[in-house]
N, C-alpha and C positions, 0 to 999 in steps of 0.2 A: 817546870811543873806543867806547863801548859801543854808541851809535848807530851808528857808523860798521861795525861789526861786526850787527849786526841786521840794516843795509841791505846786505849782502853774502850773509847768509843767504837772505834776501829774494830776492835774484836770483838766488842759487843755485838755489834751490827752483823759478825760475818758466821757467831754463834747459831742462828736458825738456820741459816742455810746447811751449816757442815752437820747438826742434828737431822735436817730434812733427809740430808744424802746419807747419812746412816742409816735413817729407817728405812729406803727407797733399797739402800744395798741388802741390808737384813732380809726384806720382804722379798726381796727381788726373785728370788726361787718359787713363795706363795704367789706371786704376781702373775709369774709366768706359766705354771700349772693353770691359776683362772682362764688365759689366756688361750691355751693348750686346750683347755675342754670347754673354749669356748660358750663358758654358763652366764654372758649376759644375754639379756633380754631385750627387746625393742617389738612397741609397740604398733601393731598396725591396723587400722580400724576397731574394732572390738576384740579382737584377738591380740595374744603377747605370742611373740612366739622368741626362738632364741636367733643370737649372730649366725649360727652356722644354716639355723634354717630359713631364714632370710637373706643369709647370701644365696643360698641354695637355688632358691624361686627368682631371686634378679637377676641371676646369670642364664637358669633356665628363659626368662623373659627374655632376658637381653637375645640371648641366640635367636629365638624365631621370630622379631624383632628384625635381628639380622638376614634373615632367610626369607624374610617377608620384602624386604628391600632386594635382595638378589632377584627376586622371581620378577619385580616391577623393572630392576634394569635388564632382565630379558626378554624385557615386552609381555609378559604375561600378565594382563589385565585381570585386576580383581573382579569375583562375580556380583554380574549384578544384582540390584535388589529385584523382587519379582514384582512387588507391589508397593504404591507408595503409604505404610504404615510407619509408625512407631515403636519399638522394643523399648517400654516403661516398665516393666517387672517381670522380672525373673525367678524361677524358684531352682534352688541349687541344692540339690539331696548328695549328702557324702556321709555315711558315719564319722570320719575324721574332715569337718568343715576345717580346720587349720593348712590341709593340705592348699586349700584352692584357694587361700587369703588374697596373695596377693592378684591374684586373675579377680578375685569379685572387687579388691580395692579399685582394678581398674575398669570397670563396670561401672563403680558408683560412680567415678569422677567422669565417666562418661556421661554419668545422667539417669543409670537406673539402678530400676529400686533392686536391690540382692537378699531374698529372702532364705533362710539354711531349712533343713530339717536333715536329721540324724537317721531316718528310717523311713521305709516303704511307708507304713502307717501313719506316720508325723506327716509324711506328704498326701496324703491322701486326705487329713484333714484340711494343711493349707488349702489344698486345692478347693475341696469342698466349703470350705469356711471362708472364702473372701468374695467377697460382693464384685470386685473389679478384678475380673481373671488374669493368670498369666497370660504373658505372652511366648514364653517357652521356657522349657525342664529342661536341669542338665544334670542328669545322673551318673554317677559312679558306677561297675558292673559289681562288683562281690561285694558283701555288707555283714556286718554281725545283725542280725536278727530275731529278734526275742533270743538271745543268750547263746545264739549258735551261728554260723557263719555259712549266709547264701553265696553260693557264687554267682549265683544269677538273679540276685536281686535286682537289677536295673533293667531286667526282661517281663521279671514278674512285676514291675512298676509301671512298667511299658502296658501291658496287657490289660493291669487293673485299671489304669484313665482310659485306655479304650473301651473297655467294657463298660464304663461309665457315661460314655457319649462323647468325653472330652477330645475335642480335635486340636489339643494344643500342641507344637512344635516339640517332642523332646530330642536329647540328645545323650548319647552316652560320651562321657569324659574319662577315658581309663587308661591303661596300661596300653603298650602297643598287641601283647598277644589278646588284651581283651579287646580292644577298638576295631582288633581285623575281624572278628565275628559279626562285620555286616550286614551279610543275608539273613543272617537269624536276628538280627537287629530289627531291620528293616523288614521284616517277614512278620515281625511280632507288633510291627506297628511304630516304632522309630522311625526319626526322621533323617541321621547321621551318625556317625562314631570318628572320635578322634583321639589323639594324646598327644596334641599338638597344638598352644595354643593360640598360633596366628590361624590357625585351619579352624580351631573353635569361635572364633571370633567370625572369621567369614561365615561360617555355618550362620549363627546371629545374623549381623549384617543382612545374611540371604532372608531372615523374618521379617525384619524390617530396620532401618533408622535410629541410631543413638541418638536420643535426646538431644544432647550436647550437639552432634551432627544437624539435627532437625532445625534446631534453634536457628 
């Protein structure tokens, strides 16, 4: 009897497991579809964004990352700073601020402040509306605006702080065929263009000092 009791425990015990693996095999096709279209989410600063778009941005980091180390083992010294200041806040215009997540996540853990706005206009207030100025803009170039799409929003934003007085640093952050429109960048009152961003970093850098660095 006591056998016969042992071997009942016995399969009692090995019951969840052989149910677990049957729903695991059932599901196993919806599992893999999840998987396939990649629809979890992971959070990063205030933004969610998904697996696919987050692996997306660490592998693009990773690379110039990489490429930032090649230029140092061929002796090619990073630029210097010009002046010995502080880079403590930033203002970062993109209509899609999810794009730049993880470039401003590493901003912040660098020590500064990452402010967003979605439009020319939105920036125009930050700019005007903060007591403690930036220390430089980094703009996107094409933008939906009031319900239509500038391509040159990041020229006419350009234009609008100059005409302002503002001598603050901007930078355009775009595509590569928008980043090579330097002259008319730099013609309109820019201070750089990239889509690169160990090259946007050193742009920074060239304003002055990460906090985290300062410290």
């Amino acid at each position: 009897m006591k056998d016969f009791t042992d071997l009942i425990r016995a399969l009692t015990g090995l019951t969840w497991p052989i149910i677990a693996g049957l729903l695991v095999w059932r599901l196993f096709p919806t599992l893999k579809d999840i998987i396939r279209s990649r629809g979890f989410t992971v959070k990063v600063g205030q933004t969610e964004l998904t697996v696919q778009e987050m692996s997306e941005q660490v592998l693009r980091t990773t690379a110039e990352i990489q490429s930032s180390l090649a230029d140092v083992a061929a002796g090619r010294a990073p630029e210097a700073t010009p002046e010995p200041r502080t880079l403590r806040a930033i203002l970062w215009v993109d209509d899609h601020p999810e794009n730049n997540t993880y470039e401003a996540e590493q901003l912040r853990s660098l020590g500064v402040t990452v402010k967003t706005a979605k439009s020319t206009a939105e920036a125009e207030h930050a700019i005007n509306a903060t007591f403690d100025p930036f220390d430089a803009v980094i703009s996107d170039m094409g933008r939906d605006e009031s319900g239509s799409n500038n391509a040159n929003a990041g020229l006419d934003l350009i234009r609008k702080i100059r005409n302002q007085g503002h001598g603050v640093p901007i930078f355009i952050y775009a595509s590569t065929r928008q980043a090579d429109r330097v002259s008319e960048i730099t013609a309109a009152g820019g201070n750089g263009a990239t889509n690169s961003v160990s090259q946007l970093f050193r742009l920074l850098r060239g304003v002055g000092e990460f906090p985290r660095d300062a410290a």
